[in-house]
Each structure stands twice: as structure tokens, then as C-alpha cells.
The first five atom37 places (N, CA, C, CB, O) and aatype in JSON, in Angstrom:
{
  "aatype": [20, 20, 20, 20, 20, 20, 20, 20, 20, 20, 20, 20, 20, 20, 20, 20, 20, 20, 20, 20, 20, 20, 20, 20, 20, 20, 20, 20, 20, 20, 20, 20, 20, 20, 20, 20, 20, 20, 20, 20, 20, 20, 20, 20, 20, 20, 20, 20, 20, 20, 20, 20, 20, 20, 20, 20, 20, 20, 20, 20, 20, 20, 20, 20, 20, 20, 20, 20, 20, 20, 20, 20, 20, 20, 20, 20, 20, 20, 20, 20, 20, 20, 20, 20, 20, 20, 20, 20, 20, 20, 20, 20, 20, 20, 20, 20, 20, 20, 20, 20, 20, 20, 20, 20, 20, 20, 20, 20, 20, 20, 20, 20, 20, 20, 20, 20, 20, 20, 20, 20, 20, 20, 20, 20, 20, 20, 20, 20, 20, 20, 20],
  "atom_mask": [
    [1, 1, 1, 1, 1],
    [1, 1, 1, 1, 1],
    [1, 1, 1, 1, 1],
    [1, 1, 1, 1, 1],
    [1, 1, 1, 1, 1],
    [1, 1, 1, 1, 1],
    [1, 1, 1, 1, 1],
    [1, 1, 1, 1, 1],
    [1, 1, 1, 1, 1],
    [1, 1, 1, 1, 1],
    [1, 1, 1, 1, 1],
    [1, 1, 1, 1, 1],
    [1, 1, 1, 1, 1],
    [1, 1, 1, 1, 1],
    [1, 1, 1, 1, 1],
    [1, 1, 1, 1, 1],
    [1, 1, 1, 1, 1],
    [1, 1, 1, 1, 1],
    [1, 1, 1, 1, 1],
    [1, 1, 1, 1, 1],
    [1, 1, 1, 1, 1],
    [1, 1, 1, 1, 1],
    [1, 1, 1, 1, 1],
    [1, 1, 1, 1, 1],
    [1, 1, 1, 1, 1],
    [1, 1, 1, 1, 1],
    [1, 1, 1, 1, 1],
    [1, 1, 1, 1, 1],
    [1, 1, 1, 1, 1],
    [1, 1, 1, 1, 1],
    [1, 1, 1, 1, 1],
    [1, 1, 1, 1, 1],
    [1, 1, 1, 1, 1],
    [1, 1, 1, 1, 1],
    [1, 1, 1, 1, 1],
    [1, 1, 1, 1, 1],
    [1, 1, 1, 1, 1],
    [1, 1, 1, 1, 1],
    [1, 1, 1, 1, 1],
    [1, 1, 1, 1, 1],
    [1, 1, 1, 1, 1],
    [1, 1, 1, 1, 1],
    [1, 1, 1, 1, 1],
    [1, 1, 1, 1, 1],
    [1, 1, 1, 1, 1],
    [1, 1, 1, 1, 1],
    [1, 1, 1, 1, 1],
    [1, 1, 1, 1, 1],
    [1, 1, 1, 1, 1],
    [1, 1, 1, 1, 1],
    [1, 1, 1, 1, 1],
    [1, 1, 1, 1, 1],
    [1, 1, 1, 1, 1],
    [1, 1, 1, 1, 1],
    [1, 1, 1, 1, 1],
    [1, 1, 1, 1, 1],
    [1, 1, 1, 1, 1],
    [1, 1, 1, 1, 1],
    [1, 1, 1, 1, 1],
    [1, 1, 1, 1, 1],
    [1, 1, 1, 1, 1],
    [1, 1, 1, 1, 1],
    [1, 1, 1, 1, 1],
    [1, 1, 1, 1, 1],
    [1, 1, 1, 1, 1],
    [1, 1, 1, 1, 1],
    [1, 1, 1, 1, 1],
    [1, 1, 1, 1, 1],
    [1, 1, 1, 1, 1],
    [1, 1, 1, 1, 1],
    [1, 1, 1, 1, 1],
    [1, 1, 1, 1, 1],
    [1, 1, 1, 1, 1],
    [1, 1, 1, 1, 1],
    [1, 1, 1, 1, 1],
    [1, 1, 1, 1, 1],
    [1, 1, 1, 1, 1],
    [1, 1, 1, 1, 1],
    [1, 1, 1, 1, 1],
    [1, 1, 1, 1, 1],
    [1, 1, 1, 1, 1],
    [1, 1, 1, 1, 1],
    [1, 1, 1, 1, 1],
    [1, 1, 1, 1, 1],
    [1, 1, 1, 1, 1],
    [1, 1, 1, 1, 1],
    [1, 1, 1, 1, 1],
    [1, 1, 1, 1, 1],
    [1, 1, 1, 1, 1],
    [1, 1, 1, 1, 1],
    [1, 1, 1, 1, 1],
    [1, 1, 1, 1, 1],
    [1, 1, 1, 1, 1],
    [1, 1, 1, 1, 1],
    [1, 1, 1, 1, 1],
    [1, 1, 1, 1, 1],
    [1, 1, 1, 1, 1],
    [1, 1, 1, 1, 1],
    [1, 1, 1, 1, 1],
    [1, 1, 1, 1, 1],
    [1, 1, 1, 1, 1],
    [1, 1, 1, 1, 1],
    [1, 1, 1, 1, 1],
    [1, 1, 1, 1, 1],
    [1, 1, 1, 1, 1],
    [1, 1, 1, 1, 1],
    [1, 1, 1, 1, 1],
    [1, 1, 1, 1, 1],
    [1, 1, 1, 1, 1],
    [1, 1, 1, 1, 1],
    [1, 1, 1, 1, 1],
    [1, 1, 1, 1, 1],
    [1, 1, 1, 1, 1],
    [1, 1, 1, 1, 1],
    [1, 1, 1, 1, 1],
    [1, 1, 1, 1, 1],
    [1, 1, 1, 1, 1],
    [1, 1, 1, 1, 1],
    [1, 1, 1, 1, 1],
    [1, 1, 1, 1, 1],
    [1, 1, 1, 1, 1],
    [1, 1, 1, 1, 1],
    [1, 1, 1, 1, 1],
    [1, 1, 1, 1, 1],
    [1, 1, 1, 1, 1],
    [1, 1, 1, 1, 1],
    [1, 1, 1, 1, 1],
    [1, 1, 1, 1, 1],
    [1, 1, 1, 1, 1],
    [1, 1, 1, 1, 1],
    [1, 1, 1, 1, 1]
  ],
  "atom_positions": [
    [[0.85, -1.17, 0.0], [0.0, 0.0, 0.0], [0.9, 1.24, 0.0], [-0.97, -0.01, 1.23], [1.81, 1.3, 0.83]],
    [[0.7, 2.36, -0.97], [1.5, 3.31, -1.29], [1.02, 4.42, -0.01], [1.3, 3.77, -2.94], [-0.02, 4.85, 0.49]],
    [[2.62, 4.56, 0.17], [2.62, 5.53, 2.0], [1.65, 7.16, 1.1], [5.4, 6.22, 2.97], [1.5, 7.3, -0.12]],
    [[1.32, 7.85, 1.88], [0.73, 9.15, 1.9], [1.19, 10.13, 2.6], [-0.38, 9.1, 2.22], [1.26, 9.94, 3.81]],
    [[1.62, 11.42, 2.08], [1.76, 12.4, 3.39], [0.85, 12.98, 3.67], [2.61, 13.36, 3.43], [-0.07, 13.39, 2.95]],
    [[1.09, 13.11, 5.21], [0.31, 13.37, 6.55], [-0.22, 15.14, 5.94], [1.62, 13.25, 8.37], [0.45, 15.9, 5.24]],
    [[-1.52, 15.34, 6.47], [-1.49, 16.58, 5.57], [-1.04, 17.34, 7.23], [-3.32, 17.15, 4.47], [-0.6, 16.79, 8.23]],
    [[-1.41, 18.98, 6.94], [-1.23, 19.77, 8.18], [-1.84, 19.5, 9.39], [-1.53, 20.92, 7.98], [-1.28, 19.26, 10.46]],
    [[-3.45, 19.59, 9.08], [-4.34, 18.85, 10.33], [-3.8, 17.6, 10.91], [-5.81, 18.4, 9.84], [-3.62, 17.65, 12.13]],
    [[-3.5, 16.53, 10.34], [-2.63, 15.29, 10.68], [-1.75, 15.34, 11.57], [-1.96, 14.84, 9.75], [-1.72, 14.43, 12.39]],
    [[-0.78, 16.46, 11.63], [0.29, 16.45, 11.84], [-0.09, 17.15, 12.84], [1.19, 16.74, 10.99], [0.57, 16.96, 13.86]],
    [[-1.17, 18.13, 12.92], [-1.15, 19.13, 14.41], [-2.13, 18.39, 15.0], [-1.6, 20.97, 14.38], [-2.94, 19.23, 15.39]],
    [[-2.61, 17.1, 15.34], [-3.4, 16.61, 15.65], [-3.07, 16.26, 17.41], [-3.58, 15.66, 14.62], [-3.84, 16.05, 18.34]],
    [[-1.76, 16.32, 17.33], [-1.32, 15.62, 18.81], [-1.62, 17.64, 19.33], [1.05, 14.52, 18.97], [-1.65, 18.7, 18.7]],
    [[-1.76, 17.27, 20.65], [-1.52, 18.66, 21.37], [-0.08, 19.34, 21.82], [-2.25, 18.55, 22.61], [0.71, 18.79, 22.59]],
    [[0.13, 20.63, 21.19], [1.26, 20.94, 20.92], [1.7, 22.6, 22.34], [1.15, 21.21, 18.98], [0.82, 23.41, 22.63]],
    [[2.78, 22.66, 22.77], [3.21, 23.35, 23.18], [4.01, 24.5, 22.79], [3.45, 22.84, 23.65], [5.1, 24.25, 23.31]],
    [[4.13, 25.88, 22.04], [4.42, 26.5, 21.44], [6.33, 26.99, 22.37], [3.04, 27.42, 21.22], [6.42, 27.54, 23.47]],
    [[7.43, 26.6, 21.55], [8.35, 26.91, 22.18], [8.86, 28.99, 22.5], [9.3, 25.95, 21.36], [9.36, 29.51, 23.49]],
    [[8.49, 29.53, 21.35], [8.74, 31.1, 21.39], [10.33, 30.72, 20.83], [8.53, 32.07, 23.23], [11.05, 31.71, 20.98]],
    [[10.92, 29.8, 20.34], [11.84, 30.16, 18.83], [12.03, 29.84, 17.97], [12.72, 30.24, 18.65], [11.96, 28.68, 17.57]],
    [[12.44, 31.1, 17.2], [11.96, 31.41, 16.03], [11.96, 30.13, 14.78], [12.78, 32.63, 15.69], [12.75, 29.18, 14.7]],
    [[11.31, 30.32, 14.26], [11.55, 28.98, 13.52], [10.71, 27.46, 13.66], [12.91, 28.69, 13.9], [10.03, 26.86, 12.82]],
    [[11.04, 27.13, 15.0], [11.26, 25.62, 15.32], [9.89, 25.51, 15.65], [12.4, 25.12, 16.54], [9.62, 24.34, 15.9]],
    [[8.68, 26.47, 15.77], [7.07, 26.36, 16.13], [6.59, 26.24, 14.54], [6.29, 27.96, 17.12], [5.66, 25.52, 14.18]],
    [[7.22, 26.89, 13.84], [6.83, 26.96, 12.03], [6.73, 25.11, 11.64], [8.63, 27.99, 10.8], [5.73, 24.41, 11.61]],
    [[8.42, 24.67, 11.31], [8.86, 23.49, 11.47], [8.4, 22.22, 11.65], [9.37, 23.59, 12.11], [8.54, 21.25, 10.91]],
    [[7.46, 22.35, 13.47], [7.1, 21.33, 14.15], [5.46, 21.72, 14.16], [7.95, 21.17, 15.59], [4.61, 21.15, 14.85]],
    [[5.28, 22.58, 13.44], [3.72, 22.55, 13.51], [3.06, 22.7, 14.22], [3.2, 21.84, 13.31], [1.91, 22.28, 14.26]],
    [[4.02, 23.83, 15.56], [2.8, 24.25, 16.59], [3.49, 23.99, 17.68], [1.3, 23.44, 16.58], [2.78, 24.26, 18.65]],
    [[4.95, 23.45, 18.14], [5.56, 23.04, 18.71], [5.86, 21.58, 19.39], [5.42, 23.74, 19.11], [5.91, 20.43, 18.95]],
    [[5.99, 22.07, 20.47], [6.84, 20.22, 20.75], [5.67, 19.57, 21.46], [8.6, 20.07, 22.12], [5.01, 20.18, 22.29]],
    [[5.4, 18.22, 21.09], [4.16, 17.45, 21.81], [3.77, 17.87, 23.54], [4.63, 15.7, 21.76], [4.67, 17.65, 24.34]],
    [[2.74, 18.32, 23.97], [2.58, 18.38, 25.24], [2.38, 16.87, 26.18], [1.45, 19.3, 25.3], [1.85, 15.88, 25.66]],
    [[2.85, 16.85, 27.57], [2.94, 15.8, 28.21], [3.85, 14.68, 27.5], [1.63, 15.42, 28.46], [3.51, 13.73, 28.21]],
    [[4.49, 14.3, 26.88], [5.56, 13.46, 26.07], [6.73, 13.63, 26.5], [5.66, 13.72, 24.71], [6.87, 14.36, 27.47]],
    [[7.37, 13.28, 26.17], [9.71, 13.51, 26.21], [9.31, 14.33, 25.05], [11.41, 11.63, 25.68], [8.19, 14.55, 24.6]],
    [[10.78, 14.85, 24.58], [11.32, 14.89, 22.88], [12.79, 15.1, 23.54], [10.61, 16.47, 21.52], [13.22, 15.93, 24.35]],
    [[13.59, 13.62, 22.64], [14.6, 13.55, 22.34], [15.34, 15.06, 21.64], [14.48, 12.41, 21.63], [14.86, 15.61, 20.65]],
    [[15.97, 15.34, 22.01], [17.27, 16.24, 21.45], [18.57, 15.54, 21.55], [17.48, 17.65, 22.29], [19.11, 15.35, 22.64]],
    [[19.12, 15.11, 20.31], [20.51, 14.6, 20.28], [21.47, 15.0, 19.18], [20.46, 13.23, 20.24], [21.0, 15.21, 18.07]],
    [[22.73, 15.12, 19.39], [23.97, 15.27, 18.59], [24.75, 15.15, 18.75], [24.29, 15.9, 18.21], [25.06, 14.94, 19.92]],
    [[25.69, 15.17, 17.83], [27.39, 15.47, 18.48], [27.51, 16.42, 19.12], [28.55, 15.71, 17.58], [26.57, 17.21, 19.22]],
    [[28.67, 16.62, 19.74], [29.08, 17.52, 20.5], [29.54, 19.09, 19.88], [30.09, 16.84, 21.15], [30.34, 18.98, 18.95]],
    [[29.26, 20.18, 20.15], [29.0, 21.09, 19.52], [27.7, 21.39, 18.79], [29.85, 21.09, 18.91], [27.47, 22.55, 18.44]],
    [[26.95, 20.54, 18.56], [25.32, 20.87, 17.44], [24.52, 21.98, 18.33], [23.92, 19.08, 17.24], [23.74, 22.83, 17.9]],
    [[24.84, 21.81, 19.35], [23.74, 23.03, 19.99], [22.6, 22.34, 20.88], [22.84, 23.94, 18.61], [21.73, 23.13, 21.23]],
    [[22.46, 21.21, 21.25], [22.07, 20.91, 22.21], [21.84, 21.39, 23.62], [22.48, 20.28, 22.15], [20.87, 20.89, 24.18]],
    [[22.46, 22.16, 24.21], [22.45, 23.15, 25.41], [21.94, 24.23, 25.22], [23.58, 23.47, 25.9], [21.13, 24.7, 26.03]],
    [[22.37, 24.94, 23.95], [21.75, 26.1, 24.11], [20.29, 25.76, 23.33], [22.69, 27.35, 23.51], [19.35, 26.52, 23.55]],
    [[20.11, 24.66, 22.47], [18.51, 24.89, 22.11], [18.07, 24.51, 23.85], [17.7, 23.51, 20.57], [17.45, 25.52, 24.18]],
    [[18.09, 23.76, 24.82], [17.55, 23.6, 25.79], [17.58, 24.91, 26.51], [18.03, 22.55, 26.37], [16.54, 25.18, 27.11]],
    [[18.68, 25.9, 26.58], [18.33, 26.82, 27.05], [17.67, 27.26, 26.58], [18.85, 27.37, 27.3], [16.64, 27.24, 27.25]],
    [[17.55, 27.77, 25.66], [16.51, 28.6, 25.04], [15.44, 28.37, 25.39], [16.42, 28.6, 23.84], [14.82, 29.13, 26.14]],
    [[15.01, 27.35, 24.95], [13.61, 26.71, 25.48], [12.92, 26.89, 26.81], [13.73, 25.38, 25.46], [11.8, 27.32, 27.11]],
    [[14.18, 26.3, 27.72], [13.99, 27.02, 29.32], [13.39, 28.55, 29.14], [15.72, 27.19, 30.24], [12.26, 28.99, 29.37]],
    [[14.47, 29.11, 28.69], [13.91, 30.94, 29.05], [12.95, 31.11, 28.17], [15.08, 32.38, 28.76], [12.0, 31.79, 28.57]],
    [[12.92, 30.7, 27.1], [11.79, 31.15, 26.04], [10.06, 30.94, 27.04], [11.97, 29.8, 24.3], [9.05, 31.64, 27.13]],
    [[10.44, 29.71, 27.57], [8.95, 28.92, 28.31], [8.96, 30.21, 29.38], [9.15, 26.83, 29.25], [7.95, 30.9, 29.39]],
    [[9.89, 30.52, 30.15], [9.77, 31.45, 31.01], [9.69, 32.6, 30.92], [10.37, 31.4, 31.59], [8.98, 33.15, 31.76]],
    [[10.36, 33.48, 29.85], [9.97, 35.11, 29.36], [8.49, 35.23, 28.84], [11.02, 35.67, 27.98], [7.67, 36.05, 29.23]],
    [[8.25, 33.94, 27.58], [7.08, 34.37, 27.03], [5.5, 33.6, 27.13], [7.5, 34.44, 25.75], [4.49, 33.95, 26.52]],
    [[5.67, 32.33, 28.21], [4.4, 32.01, 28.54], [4.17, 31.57, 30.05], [4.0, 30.99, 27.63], [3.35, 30.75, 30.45]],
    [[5.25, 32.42, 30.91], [5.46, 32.13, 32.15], [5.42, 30.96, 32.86], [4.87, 32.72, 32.62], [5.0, 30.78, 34.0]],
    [[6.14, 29.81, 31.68], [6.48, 28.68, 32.49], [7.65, 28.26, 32.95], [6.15, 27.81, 32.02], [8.49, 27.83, 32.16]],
    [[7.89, 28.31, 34.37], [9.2, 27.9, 34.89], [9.9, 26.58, 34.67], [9.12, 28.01, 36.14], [9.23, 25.63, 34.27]],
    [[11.24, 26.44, 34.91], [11.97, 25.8, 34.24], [12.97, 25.45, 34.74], [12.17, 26.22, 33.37], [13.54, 26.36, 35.34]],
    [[13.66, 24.15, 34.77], [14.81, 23.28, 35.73], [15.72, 22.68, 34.94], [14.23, 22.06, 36.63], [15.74, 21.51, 34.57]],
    [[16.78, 23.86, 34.61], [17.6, 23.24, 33.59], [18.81, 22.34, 34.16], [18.15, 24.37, 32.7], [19.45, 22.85, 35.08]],
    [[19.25, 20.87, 33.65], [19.82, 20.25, 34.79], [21.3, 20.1, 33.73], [18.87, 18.64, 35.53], [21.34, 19.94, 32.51]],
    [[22.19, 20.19, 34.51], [23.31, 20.36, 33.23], [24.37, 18.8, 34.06], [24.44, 22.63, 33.16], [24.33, 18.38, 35.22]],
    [[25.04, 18.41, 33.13], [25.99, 17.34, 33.44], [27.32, 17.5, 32.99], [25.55, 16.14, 32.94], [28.19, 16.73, 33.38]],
    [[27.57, 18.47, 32.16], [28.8, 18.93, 31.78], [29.52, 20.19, 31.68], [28.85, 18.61, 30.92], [30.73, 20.42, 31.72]],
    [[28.05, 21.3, 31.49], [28.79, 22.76, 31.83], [28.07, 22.92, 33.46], [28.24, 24.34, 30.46], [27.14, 22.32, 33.99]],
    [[28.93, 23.98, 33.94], [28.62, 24.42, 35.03], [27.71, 25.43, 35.01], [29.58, 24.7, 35.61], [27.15, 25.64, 33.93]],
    [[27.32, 26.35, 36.29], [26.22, 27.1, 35.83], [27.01, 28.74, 35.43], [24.91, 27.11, 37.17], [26.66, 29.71, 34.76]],
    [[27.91, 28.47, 36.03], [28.67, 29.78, 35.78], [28.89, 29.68, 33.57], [30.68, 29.61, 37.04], [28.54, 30.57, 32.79]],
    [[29.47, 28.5, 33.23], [29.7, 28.04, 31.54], [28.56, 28.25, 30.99], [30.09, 26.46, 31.16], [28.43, 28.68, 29.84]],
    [[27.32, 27.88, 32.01], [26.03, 28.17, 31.03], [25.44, 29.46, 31.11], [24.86, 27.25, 31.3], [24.85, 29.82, 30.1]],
    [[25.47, 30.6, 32.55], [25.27, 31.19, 32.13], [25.87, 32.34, 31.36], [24.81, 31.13, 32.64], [25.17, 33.29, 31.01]],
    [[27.09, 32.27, 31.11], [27.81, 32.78, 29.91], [27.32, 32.47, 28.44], [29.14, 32.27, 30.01], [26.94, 33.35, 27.67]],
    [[27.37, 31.1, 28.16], [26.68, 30.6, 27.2], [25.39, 31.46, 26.71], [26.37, 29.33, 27.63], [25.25, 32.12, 25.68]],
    [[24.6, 31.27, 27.66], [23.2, 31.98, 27.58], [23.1, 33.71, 27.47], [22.43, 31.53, 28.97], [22.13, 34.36, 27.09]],
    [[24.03, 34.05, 27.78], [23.82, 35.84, 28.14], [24.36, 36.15, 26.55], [25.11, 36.78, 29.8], [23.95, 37.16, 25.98]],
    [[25.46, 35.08, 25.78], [25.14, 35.29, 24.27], [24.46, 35.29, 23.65], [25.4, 34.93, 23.67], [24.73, 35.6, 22.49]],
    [[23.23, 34.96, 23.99], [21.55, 34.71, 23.36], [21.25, 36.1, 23.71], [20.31, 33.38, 24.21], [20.27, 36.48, 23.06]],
    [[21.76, 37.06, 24.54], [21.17, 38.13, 24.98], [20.11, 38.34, 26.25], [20.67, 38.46, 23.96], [19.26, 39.21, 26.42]],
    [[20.58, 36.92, 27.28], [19.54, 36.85, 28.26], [19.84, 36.77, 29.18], [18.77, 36.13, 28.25], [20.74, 35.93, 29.16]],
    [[19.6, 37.31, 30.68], [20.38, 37.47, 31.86], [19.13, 36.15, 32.83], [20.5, 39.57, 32.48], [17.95, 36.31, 33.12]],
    [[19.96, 35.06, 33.07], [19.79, 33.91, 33.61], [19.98, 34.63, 35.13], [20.82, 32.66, 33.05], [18.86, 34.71, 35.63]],
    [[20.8, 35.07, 35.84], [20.74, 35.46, 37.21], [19.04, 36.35, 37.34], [22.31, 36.56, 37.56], [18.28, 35.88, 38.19]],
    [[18.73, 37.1, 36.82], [17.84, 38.04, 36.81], [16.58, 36.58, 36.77], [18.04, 39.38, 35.37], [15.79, 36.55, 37.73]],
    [[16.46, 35.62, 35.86], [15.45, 34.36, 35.76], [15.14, 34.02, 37.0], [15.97, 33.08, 35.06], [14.0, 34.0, 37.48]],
    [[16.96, 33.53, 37.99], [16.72, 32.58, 38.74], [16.55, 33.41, 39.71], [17.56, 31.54, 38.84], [16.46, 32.63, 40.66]],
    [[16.44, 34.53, 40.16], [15.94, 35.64, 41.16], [14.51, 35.36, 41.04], [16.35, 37.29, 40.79], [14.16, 34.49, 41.84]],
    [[13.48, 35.87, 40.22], [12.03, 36.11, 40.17], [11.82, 34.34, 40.15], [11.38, 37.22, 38.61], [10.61, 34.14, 40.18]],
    [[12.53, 33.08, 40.12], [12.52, 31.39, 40.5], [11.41, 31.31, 39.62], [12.24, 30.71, 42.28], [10.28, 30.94, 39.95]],
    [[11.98, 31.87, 37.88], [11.24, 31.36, 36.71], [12.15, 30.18, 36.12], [10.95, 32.58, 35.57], [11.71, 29.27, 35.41]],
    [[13.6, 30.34, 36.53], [14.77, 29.24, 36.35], [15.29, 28.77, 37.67], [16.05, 29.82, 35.52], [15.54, 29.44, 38.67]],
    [[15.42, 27.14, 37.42], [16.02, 26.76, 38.34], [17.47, 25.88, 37.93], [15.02, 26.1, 39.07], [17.39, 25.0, 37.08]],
    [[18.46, 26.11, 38.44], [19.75, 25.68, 37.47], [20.18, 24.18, 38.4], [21.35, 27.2, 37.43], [20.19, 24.45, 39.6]],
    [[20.49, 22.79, 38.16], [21.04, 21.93, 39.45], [22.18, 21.38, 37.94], [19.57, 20.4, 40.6], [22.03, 20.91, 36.81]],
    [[23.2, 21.79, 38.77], [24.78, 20.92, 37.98], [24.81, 19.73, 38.71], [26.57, 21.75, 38.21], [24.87, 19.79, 39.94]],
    [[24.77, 18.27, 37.9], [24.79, 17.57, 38.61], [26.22, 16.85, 38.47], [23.68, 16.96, 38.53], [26.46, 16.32, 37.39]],
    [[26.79, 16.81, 39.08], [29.0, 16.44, 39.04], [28.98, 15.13, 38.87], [30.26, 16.72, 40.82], [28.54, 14.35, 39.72]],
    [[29.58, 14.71, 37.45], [29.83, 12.96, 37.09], [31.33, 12.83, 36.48], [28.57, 12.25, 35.72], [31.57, 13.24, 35.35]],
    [[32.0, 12.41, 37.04], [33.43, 11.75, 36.88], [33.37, 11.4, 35.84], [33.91, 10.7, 37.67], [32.86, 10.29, 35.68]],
    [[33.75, 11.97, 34.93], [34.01, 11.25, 33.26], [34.36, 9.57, 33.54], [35.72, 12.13, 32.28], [33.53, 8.72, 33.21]],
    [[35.51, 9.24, 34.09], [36.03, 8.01, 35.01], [35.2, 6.87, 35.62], [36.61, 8.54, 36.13], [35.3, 5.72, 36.05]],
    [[34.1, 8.13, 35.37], [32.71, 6.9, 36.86], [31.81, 6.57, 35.63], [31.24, 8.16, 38.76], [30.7, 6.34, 36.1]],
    [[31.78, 6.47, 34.41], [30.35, 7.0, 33.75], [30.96, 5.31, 32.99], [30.08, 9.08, 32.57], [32.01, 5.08, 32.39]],
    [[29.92, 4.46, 33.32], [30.2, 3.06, 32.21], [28.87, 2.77, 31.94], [31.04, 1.52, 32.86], [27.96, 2.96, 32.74]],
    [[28.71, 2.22, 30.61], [27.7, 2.03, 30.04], [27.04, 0.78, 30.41], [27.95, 2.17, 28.85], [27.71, -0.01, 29.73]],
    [[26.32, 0.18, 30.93], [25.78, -0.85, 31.09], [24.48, -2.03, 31.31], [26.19, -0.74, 31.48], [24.17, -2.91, 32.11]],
    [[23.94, -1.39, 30.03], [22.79, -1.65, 29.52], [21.49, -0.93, 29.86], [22.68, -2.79, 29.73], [21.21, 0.14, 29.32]],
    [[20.72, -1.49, 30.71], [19.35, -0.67, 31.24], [19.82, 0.46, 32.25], [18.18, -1.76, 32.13], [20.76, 0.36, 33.05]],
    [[19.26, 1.2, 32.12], [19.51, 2.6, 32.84], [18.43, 2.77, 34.11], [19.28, 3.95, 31.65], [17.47, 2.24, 33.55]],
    [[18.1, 3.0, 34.95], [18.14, 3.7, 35.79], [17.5, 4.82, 36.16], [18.91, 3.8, 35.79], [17.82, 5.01, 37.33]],
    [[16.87, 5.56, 35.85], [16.5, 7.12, 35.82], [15.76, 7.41, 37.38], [15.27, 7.5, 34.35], [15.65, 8.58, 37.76]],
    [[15.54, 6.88, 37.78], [14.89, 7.35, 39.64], [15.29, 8.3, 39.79], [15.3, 6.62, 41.09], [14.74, 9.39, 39.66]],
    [[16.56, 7.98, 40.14], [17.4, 9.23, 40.89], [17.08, 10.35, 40.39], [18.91, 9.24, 40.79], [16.5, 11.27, 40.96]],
    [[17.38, 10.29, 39.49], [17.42, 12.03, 38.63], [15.88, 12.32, 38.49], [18.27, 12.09, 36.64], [15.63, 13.52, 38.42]],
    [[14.61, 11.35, 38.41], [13.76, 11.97, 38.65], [13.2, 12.68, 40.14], [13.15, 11.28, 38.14], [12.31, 13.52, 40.28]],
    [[14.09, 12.01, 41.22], [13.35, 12.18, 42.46], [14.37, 13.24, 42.71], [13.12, 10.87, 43.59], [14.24, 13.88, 43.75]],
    [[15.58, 13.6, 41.73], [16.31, 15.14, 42.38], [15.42, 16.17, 41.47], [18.42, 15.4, 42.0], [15.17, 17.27, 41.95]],
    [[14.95, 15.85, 40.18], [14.13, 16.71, 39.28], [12.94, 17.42, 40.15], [13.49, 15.78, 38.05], [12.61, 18.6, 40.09]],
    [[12.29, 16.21, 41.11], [11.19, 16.32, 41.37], [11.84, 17.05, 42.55], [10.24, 15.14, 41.39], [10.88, 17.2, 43.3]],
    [[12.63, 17.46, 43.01], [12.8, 17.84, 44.14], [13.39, 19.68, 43.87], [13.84, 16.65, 44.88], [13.28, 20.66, 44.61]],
    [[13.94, 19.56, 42.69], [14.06, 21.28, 41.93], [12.77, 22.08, 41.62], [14.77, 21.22, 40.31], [12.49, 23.25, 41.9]],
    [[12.02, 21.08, 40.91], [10.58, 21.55, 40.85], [9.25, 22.39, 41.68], [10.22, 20.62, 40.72], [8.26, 23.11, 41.47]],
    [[10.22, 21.57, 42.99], [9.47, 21.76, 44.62], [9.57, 23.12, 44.98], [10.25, 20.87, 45.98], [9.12, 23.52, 46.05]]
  ]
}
């Protein structure tokens, strides 16, 4: 049976969360699925951090939803440098506690891969930034 593309209605059919950049609401048709994950992955350098920042502050400047950005490799001092190149003052966020920043410290040394993962932890420290 010959595949079909999905028309627009199709595609905005799931309920969507509007991110506020530029572009990526056009793209995804309204933004990123509400209540779901969405994977973000790349090599190193693609921009992975800062699209998550963005997203963080974007949710928080323009539809006042706060935000728990959890970092594993830059610090918060690296990110918020990172971020104030976007043109956005992250101290000023985490004052009015529209951002919440937790670096969580992993030993390059300690980190082995070994099949099923785990995630508790990091949800019950998530759930505990949230608080």
C-alpha cells in the first residue's frame, strides 16, 4: 500500500506546546508534543544546550512557564555565559525562580555504560528542583 503524506491537520493533531523560537514552532507545527519527552541529540558542539536553554527561558519570558535546567557537563557559571550570548540574563530568571539551574558532578572516570539505565534518581532530584 502506497505511503501518503500526513497533511497539516494530521500532523497538528497531537496537542502541541508553542516553544517562542523562532523557527522551530513553524517546522514542528505548533511546537513540541505536550505531556511526552522529545529527544534532542547530537554530536558535541550541534547546539544541544543552548537549544535547551533557550527553550527554558523562552517557556519562562514568554508564557510564564518555569523551568529546571539540569546540566551534566557545563557548570552554571559556563552556562550562564553561554546563555547571556543569546542576549539573556539567567541570574535576573533565577531571582524572580522562573529558572532553576542543578549541575549535577559525574566523573568522566565513573560513567560506564551498562545496559538498562536507571533514571529514579534524577527523577526524584528533578522532582525535588521543581518543589
Amino acid at each position: 500500500m502506497p505511503q501518503t503524506k500526513k497533511t497539516r491537520d494530521q500532523q497538528t493533531a497531537i496537542k502541541k506546546a508553542l516553544t517562542g523560537i523562532k523557527g522551530l514552532d513553524e517546522i514542528t507545527f505548533g511546537g513540541l508534543p505536550v505531556g511526552r519527552p522529545t529527544l534532542v541529540c547530537g554530536a558535541a558542539g550541534a547546539g544541544k544546550t543552548m537549544f535547551a536553554a533557550e527553550f527554558i527561558v523562552r517557556g519562562a519570558l514568554e508564557f510564564g512557564e518555569p523551568g529546571v535546567f539540569m546540566m551534566f557537563e557545563e557548570n552554571e557559571e559556563e552556562l550562564k555565559q553561554n546563555v547571556s550570548s543569546l542576549g539573556f540574563d539567567l541570574d535576573d530568571l533565577i531571582a524572580q525562580k522562573l529558572v532553576y539551574l542543578d549541575h549535577v558532578h559525574i566523573e568522566r572516570s565513573e560513567i560506564e555504560e551498562t545496559g538498562e539505565y536507571d533514571l529514579e534518581g534524577l527523577f526524584i532530584r528533578l522532582g525535588h528542583a521543581i518543589d
